[in-house]
Every structure is written in C-alpha cells, then in structure tokens.
ROSETI-211507 format. One record per residue (C-alpha): residue number from 1; residue in three letters; x, y, z. Coordinates in steps of 0.05 Angstrom, whole numbers, plus 5000, padded with zeros to 4 digits. Layout:
N
+-----+------+------+-------+------+
!  nr ! rest ! east ! north !   up !
+-----+------+------+-------+------+
! NUM !  ALA !    X !     Y !    Z !
...
+-----+------+------+-------+------+
% end
This chain:
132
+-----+------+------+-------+------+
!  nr ! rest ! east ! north !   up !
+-----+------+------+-------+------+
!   1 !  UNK ! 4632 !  4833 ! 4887 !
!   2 !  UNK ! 4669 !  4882 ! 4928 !
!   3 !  UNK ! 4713 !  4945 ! 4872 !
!   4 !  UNK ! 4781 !  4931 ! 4887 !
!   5 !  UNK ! 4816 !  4997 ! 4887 !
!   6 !  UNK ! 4891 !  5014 ! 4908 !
!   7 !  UNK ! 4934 !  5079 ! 4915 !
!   8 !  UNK ! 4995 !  5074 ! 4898 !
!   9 !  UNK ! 5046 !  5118 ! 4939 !
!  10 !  UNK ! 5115 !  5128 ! 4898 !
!  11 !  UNK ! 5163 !  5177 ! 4882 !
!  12 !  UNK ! 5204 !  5136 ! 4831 !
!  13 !  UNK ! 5170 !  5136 ! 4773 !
!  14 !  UNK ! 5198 !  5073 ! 4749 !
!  15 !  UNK ! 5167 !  5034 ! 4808 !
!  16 !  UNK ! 5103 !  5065 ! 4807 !
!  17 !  UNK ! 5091 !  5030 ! 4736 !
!  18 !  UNK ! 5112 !  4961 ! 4753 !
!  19 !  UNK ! 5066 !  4969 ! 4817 !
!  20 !  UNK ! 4999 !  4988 ! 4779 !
!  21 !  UNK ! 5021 !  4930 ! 4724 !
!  22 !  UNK ! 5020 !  4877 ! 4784 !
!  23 !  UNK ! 4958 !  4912 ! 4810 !
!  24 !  UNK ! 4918 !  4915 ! 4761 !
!  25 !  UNK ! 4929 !  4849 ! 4736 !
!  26 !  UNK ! 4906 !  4827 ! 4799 !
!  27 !  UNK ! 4840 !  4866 ! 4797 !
!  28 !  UNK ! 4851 !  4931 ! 4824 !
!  29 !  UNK ! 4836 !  4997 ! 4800 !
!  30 !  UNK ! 4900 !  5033 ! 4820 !
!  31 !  UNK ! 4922 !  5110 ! 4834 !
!  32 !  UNK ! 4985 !  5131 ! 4831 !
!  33 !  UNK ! 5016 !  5185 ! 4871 !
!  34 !  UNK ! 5085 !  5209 ! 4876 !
!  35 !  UNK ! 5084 !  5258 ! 4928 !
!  36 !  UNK ! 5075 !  5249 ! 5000 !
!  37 !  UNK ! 5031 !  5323 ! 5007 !
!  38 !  UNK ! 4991 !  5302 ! 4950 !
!  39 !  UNK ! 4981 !  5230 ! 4975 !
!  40 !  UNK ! 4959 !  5261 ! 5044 !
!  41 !  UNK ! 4903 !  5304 ! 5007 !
!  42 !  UNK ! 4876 !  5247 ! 4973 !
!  43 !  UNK ! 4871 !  5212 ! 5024 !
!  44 !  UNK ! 4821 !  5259 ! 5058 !
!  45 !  UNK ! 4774 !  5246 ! 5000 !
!  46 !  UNK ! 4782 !  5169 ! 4982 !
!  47 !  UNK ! 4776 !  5098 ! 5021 !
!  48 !  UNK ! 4820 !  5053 ! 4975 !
!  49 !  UNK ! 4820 !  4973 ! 4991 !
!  50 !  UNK ! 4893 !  4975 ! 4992 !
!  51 !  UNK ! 4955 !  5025 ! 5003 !
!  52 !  UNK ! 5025 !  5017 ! 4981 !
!  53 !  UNK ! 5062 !  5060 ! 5013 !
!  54 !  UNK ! 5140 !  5076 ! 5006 !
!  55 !  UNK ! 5169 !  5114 ! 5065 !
!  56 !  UNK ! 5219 !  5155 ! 5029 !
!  57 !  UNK ! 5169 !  5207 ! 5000 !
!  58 !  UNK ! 5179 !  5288 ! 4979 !
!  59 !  UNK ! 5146 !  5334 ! 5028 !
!  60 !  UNK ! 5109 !  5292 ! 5070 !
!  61 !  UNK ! 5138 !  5224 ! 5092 !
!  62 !  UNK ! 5108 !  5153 ! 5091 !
!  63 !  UNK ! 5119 !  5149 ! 5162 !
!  64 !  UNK ! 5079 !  5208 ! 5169 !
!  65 !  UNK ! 5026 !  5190 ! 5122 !
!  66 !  UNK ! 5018 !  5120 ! 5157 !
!  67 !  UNK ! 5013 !  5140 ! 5220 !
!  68 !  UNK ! 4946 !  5193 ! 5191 !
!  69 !  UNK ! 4924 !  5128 ! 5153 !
!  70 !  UNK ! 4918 !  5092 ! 5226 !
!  71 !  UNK ! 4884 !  5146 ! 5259 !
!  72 !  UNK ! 4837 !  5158 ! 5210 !
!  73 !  UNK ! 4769 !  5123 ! 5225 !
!  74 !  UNK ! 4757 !  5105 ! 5145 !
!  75 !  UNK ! 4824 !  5095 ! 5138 !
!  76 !  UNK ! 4847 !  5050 ! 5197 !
!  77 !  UNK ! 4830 !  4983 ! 5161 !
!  78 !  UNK ! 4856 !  4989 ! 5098 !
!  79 !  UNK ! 4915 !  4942 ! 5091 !
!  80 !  UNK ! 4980 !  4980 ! 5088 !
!  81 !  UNK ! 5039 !  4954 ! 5047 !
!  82 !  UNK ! 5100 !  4986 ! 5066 !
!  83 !  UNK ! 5158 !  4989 ! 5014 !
!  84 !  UNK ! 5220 !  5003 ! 5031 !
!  85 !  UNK ! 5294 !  4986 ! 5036 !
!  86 !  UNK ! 5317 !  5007 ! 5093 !
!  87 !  UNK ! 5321 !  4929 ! 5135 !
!  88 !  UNK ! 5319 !  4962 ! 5202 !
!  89 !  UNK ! 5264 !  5016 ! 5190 !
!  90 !  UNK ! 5223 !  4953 ! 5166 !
!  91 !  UNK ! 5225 !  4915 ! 5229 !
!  92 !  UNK ! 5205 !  4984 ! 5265 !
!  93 !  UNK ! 5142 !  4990 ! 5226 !
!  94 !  UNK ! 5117 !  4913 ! 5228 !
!  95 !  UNK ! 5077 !  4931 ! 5290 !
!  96 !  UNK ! 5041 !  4991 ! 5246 !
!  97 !  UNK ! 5045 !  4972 ! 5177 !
!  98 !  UNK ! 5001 !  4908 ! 5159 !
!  99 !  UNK ! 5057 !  4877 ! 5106 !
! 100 !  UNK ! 5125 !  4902 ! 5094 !
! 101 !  UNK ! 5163 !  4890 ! 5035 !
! 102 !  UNK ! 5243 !  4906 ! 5029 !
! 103 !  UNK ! 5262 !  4933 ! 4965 !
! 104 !  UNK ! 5278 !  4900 ! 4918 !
! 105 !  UNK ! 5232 !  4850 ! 4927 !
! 106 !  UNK ! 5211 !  4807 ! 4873 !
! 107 !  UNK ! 5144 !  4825 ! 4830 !
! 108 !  UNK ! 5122 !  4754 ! 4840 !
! 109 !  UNK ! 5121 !  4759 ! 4912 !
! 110 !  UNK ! 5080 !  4825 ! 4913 !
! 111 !  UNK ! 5039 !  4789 ! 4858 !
! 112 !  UNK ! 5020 !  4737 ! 4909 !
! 113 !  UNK ! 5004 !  4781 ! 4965 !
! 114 !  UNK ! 4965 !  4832 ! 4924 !
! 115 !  UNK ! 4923 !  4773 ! 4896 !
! 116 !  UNK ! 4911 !  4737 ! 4962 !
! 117 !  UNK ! 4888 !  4815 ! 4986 !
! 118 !  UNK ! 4850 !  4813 ! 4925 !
! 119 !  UNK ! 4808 !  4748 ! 4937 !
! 120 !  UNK ! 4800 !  4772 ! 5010 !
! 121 !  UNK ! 4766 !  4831 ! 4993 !
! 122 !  UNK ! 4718 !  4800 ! 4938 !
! 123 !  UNK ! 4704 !  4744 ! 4980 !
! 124 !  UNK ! 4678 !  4780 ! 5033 !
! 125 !  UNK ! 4717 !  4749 ! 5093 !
! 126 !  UNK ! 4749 !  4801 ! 5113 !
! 127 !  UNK ! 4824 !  4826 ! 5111 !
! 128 !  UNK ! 4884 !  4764 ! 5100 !
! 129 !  UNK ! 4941 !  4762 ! 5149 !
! 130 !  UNK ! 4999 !  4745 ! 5125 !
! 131 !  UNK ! 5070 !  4759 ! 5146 !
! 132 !  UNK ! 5125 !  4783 ! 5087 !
+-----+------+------+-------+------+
% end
C-alpha cells in the first residue's frame, strides 16, 4: 500500500483547514504551507503524492512554484491541483496544472477527486486523469 501524502499550498488560513479535513479523510497525510518561499523550500526536500496549489501566494507565486514543480525530475509527476478563482488564469494553466479547481468550488467535488487520486495511488495503476 502506497503512503498517501499531500502538501497543502495556502495562504488563507481558513481554506487550508477545510483542505487537510477533505484530505485526510481521504487518506492522506497532509502539510500545510502558507507561504509560497516556504512552500518552494520544502519542496526541495519532500516528494508528496499530491499538491494543492493556490496561485495567489506571499513571496513566491503558485505560478512560479508550479512551473519548479514541472521541472523538477522528482517532482514532475506529482498531480498538481490548482486552486484558484481567477476563470481566465484557470484555462491558462490547464495545459500545466493536472486539475484545476475555481474557487469556490464545492468540498464534495474536491472530495471526489482527492479520493479517486487516492485509490490511484494505493492501487498502483498509476496517476487518474480526470478533467475538473
């Protein structure tokens, strides 16, 4: 059985604990970190299964950080959710990002993704495409 973890990549507070709640009741062990700098830095030291990532970040951008995540050898497989609420930016990163969520989407749909990432990863077959 494959150890399901997730960072968690959110400046509002508020946010970051309704994602780790949906997270971790779908089996991940979960990170959360509110600061694009400090996400970056972490990064350099961890392979998560699974990144949420919000683009509006303090010091270092998501856009910035996901475009590191895709170069990054370790990194470049690790599903990316994108969260954001910008409706334009989101259909500029479809192409880079592997999901994309508009805020405010509802819990229930990240639920479902999260948990269809989840079984994915402990069933060994390999990363789900899906489109959101």
């Amino acid at each position: 059985m494959t150890h399901l973890t997730a960072l968690i990549i959110e400046d509002e507070p508020k946010l970051g604990v309704i994602y780790d709640t949906v997270l971790r009741q779908a089996g991940y062990e979960t990170e959360i970190i509110r600061r694009g700098d400090e996400a970056l830095q972490r990064l350099r030291h961890t392979t998560p299964t699974l990144i949420l990532l919000d683009i509006h970040l303090p010091y270092v951008s998501g856009l910035d950080l996901l475009k590191v995540i895709r170069v990054t050898e370790s990194l470049a497989k690790t599903p990316v959710i994108v969260l954001t609420a910008d409706l334009y930016l989101a259909q500029t990163l479809e192409d880079q990002a592997d999901y994309v969520l508009i805020k405010s989407f509802g819990v229930s749909r990240l639920r479902e993704l999260v948990t269809r990432l989840a079984s994915a990863n402990t069933s060994s077959t390999g990363n789900a495409d899906a489109t959101c």
